[in-house]
TIRO-312509 format. One record per residue (C-alpha): residue number from 1; x, y, z; residue in one letter. Coordinates in Angstrom, 2 decimals. Example, Ala and Ser with C-alpha at 12.3 -4.5 7.8 and 13.67 -1.06 7.14 Angstrom:
REM TIRO-312509
{site 1, {12.30, -4.50, 7.80}, "A"} {site 2, {13.67, -1.06, 7.14}, "S"} 
This chain:
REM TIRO-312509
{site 1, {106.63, 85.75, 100.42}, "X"} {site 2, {105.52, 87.78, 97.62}, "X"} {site 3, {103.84, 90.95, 97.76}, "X"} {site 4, {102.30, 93.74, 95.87}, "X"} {site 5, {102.87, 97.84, 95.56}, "X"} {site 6, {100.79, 99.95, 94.18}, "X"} {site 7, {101.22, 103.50, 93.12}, "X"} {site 8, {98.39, 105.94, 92.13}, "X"} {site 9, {99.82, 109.24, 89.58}, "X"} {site 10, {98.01, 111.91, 88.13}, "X"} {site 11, {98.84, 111.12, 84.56}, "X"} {site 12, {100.49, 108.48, 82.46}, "X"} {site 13, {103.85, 110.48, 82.33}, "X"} {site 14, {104.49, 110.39, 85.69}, "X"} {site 15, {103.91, 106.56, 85.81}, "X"} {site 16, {105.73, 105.99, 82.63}, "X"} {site 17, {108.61, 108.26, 84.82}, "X"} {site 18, {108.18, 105.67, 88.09}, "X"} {site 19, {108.75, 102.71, 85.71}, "X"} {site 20, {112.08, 103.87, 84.31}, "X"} {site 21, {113.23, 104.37, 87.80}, "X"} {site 22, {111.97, 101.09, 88.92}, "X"} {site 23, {113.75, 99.21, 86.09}, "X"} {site 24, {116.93, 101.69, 86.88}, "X"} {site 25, {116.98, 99.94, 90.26}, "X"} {site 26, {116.58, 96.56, 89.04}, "X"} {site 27, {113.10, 95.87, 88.66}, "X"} {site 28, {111.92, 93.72, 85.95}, "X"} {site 29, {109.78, 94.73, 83.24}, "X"} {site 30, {107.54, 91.66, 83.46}, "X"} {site 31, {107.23, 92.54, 87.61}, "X"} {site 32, {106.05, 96.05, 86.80}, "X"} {site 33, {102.71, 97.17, 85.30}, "X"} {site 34, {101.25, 100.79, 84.22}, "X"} {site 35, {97.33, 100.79, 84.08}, "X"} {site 36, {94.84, 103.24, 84.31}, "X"} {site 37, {91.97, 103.45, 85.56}, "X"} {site 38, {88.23, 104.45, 84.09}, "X"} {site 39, {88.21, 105.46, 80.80}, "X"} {site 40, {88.84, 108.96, 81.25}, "X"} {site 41, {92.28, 107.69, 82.11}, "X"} {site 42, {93.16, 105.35, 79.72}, "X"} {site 43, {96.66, 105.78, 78.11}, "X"} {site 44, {96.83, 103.05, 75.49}, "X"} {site 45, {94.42, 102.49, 72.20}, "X"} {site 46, {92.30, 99.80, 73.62}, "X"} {site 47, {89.32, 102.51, 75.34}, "X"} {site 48, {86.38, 100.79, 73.65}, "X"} {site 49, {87.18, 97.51, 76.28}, "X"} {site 50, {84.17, 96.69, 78.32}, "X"} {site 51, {87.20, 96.31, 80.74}, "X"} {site 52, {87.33, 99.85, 83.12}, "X"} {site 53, {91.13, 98.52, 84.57}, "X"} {site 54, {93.15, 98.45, 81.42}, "X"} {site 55, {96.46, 97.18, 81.43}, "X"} {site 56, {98.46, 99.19, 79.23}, "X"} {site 57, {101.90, 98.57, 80.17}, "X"} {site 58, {102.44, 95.97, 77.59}, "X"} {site 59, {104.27, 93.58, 79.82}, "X"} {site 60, {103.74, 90.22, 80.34}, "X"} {site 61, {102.64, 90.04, 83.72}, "X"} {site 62, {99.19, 88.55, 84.79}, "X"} {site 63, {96.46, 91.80, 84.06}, "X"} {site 64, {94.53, 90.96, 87.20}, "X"} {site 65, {92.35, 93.75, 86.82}, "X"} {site 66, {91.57, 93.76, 83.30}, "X"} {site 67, {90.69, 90.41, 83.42}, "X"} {site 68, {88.63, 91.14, 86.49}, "X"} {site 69, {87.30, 94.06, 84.59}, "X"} {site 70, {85.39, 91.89, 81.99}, "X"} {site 71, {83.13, 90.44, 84.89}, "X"} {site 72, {81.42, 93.33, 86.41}, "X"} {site 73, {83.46, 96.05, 87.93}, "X"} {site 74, {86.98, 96.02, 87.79}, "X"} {site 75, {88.54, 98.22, 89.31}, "X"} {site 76, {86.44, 96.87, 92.84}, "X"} {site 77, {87.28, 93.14, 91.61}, "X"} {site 78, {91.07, 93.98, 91.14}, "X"} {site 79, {91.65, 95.85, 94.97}, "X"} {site 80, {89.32, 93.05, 96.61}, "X"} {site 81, {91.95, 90.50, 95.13}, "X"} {site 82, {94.64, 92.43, 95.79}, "X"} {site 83, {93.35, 92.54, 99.65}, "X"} {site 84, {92.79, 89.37, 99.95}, "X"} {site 85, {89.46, 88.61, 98.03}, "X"} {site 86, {87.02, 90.57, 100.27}, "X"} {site 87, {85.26, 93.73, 100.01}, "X"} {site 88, {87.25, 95.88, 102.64}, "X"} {site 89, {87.85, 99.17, 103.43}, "X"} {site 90, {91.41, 99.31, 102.05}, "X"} {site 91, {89.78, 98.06, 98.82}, "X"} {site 92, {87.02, 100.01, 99.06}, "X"} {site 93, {89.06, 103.29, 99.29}, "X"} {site 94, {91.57, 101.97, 96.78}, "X"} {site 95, {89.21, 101.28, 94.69}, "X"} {site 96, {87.44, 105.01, 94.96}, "X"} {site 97, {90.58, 106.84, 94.15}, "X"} {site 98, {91.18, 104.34, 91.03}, "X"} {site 99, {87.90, 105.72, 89.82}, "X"} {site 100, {89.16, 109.34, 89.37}, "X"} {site 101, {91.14, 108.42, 86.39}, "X"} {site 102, {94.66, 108.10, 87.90}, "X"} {site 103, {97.39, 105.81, 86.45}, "X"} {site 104, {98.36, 102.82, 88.34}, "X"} {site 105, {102.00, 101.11, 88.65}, "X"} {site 106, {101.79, 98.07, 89.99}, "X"} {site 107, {104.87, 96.54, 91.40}, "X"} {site 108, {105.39, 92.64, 91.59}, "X"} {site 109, {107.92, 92.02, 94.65}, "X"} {site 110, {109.45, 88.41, 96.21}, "X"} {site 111, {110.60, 89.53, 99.30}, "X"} {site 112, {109.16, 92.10, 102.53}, "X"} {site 113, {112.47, 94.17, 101.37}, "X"} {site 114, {111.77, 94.37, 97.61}, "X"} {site 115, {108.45, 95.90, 98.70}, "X"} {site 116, {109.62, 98.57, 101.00}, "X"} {site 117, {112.27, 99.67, 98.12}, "X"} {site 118, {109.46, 99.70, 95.35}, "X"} {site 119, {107.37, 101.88, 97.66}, "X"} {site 120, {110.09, 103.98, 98.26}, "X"} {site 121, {110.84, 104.53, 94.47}, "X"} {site 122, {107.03, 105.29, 94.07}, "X"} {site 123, {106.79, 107.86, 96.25}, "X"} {site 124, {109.98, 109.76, 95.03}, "X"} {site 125, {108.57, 109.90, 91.67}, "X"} {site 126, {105.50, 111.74, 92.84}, "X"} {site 127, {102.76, 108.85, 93.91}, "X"} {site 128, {99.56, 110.56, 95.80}, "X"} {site 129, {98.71, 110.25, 98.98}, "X"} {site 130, {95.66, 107.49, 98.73}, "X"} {site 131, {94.29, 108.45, 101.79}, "X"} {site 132, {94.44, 112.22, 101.41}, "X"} {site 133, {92.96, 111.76, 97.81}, "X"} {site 134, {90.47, 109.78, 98.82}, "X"} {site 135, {89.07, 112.59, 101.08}, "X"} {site 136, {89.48, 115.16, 98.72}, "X"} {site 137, {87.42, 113.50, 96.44}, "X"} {site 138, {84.39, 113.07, 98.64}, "X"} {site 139, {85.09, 109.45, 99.80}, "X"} {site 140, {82.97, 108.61, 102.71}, "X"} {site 141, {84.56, 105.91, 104.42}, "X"} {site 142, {83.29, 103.26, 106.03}, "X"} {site 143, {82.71, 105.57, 109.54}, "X"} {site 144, {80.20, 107.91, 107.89}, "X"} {site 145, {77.30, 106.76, 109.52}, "X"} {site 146, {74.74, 108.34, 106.93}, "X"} {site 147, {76.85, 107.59, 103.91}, "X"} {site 148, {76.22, 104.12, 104.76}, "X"} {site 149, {72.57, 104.81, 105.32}, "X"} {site 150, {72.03, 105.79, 102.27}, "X"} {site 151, {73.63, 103.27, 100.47}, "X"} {site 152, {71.36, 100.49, 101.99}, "X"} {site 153, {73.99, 98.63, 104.12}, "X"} {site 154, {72.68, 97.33, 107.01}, "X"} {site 155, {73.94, 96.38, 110.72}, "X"} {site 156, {76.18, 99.98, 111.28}, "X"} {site 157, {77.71, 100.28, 114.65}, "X"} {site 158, {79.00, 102.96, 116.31}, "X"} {site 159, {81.92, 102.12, 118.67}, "X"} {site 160, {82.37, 103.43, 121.73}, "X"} {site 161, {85.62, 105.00, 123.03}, "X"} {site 162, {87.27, 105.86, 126.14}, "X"} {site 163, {90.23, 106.97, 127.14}, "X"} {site 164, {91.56, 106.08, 130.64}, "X"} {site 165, {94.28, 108.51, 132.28}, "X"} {site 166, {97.74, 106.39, 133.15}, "X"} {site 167, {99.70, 107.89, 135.19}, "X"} {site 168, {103.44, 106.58, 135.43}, "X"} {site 169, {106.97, 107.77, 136.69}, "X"} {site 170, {110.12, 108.64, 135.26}, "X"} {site 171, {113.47, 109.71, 136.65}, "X"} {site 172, {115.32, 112.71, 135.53}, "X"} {site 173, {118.23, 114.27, 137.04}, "X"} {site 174, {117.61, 117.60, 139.06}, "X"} {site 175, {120.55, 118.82, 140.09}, "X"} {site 176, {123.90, 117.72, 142.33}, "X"} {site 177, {127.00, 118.36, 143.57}, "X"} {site 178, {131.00, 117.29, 142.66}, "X"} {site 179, {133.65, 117.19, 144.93}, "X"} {site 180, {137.08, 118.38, 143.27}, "X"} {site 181, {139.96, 118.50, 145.17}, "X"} {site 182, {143.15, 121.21, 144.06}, "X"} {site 183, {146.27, 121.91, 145.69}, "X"} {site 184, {147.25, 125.86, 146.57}, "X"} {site 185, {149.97, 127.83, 147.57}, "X"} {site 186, {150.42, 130.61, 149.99}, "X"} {site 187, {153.47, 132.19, 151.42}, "X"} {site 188, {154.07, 131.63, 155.19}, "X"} {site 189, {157.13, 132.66, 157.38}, "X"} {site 190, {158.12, 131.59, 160.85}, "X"} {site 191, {161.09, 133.61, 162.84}, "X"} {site 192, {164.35, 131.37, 164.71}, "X"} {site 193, {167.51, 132.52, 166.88}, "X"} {site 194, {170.44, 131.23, 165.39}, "X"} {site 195, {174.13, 131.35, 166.97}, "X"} {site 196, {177.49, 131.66, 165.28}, "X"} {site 197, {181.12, 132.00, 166.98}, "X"} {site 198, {183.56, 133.75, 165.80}, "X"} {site 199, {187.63, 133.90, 166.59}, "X"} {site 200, {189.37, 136.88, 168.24}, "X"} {site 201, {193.11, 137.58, 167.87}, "X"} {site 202, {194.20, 139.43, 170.69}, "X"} {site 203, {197.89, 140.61, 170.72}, "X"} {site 204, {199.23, 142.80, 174.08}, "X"} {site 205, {203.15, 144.21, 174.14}, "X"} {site 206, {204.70, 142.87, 177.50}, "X"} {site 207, {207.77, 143.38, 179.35}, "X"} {site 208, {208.81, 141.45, 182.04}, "X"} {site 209, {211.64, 138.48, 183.14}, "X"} {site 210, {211.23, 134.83, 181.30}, "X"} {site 211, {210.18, 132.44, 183.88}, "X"} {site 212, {210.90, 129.02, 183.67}, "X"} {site 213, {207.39, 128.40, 182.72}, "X"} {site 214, {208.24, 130.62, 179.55}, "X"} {site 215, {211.05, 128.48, 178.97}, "X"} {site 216, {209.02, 125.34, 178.97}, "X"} {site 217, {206.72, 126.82, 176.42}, "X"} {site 218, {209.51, 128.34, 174.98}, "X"} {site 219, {209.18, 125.36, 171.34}, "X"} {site 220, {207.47, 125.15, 168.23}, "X"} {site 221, {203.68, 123.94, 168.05}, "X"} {site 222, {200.35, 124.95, 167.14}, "X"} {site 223, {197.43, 126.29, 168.82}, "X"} {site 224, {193.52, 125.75, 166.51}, "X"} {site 225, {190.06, 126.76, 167.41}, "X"} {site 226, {187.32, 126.47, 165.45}, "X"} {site 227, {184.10, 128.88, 164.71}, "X"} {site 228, {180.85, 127.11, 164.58}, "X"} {site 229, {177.62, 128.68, 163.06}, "X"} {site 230, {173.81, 127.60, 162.95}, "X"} {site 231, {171.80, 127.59, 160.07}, "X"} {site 232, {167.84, 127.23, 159.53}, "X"} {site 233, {166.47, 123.79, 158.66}, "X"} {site 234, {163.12, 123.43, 157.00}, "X"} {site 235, {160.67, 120.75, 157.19}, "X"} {site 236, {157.08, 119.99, 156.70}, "X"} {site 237, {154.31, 117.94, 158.28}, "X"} {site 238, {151.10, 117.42, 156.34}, "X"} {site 239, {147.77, 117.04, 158.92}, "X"} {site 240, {144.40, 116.57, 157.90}, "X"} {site 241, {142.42, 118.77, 159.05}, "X"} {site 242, {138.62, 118.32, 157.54}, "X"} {site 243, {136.76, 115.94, 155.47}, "X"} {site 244, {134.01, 116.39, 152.90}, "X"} {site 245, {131.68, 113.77, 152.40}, "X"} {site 246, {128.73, 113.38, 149.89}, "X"} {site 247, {125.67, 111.88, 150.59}, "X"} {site 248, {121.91, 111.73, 149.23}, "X"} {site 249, {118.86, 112.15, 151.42}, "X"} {site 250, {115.67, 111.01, 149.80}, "X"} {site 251, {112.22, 112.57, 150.45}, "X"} {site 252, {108.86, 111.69, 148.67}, "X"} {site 253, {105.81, 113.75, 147.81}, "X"} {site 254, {102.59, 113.44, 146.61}, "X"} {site 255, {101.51, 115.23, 143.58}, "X"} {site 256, {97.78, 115.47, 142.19}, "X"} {site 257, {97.65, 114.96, 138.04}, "X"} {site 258, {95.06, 117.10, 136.63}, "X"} {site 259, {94.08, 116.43, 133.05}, "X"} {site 260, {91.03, 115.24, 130.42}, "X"} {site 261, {89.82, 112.04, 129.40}, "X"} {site 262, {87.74, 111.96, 126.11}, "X"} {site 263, {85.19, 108.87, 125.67}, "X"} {site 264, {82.81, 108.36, 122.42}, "X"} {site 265, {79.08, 109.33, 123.66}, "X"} {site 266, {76.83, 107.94, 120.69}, "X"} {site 267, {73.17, 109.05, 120.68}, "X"} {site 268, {70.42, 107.01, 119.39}, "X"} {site 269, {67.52, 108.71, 117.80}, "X"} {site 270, {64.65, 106.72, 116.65}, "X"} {site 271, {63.02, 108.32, 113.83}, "X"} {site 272, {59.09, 107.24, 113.26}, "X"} {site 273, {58.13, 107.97, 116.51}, "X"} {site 274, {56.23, 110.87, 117.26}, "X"} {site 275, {58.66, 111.18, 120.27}, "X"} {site 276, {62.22, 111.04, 120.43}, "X"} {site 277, {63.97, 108.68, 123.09}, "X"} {site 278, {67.54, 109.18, 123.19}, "X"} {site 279, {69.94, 106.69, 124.70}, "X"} {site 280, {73.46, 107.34, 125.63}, "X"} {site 281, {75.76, 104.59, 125.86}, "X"} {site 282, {79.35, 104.80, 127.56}, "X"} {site 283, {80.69, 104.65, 130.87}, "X"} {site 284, {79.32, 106.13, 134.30}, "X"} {site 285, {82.48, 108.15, 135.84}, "X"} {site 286, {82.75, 108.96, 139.40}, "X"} {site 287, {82.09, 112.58, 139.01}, "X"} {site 288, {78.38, 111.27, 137.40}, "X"} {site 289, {77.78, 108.96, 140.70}, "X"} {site 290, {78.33, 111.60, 142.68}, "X"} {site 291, {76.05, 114.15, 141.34}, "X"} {site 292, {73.37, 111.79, 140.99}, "X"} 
């Protein structure tokens, strides 16, 4: 779907400047316009036009609002097509800021995505702020209850706003505890009785008869005894001895939310009578009932 981007600058320069960076980024020359608006802001030769919207780009686009321009004002005719054919407050506002003699580049796009790069490219090169230069430059807008007044239109309203206090809940994490488990070391020592043998040799001189039991023994052989010792064995026995276990215990509480509401309170004056009845429209709030 196509759409349309326009950029307000305080001189033809800076326009010109947006252009070349359009067409640096692909833009067209026959998508892009530079037009100024009122006559103090005209750029190109052709000031004596009836037309106050000139297009002075010299492209070949459609010149909506110059054409516009010829039947009445143009600069209102061009915004009200551009916003869809009626008078509204975009337009309006658009229109107002047109009037102060800035120069217009308007930017001819096929696609939702062509239009947010254009707009991007305008306000690098230094477009204004339409909004902010519309209230620097005295415009009203369509709120101003006496503006409108005085400029004759007729059925003004005044809405009426309140705001209404929600109250909602979130979670957010307080606080906790981790378990981590590590293994340590300490020394420990236990005392045991061990027993070891060891062999004597015992020789004693004797002098005495053989006996036949001397004689019997009286041959080779060989006589062994052994020593035996005992020596420390270690072992270990793991036990459990305590467990730590997490758990969550949940509690509620009530907690009062203090705060202001703001609400639109519109007072309505009438003028030619010789007294003044005021009405106040809006919403009766507990607090009210009660001190009635």
């Amino acid at each position: 779907m196509s759409q349309t981007v326009v950029g307000f600058f305080d001189n033809a320069q800076e326009a010109q400047q947006a252009a070349s960076q359009l067409a640096a980024a692909g833009f067209t020359q026959e998508n892009v316009d530079i037009s100024s608006g009122g006559a103090s802001g005209a750029t190109g030769s052709n000031t004596s036009n009836s037309s106050n919207y000139q297009n002075t780009s010299g492209t070949t686009t459609e010149a909506v609002g110059d054409a516009a321009g010829r039947t009445g004002d143009g600069i209102s005719n061009f915004f009200s097509n551009l916003f869809g054919g009626d008078d509204t407050e975009d337009a309006r506002r658009y229109s107002h800021v047109a009037r102060q003699g800035h120069s217009i580049v308007t930017v001819h796009c096929q696609s939702a995505e062509h239009a947010r790069q254009a707009a991007e490219i305008l306000d690098r090169a230094g477009a204004v702020d339409v909004d902010e230069r519309a209230a620097q430059t005295g415009y009203a807008g369509a709120n101003n209850l006496q503006a409108s007044a005085a400029a004759g239109q007729a059925g003004m309203s005044a809405q009426v706003i309140e705001e209404n206090l929600q109250v909602g809940k979130r979670v957010e994490q307080t606080g906790g505890a981790r378990l981590r488990s590590r293994i340590v070391e300490r020394p420990v020592e236990a005392s045991v009785r061990l027993r070891e043998e060891h062999v004597n040799v015992e020789r004693h001189a004797v002098n005495r008869p053989a006996t036949e039991a001397d004689f019997n023994a009286f041959k080779e052989g060989e006589i062994e005894i052994t020593e035996s010792a005992e020596r420390a064995v270690v072992g270990k026995e793991a036990r459990v001895i305590e467990e730590v276990t997490l758990g969550k215990e949940v509690t509620e509480r009530e907690e009062t939310i203090r705060d202001t509401v703001r609400k639109t309170e519109v007072d309505v004056e009438r003028i030619n009578d010789t007294t003044t009845n005021t009405q106040r429209s809006g919403y009766t709030t507990d607090d009210d009932q009660r001190r009635s």
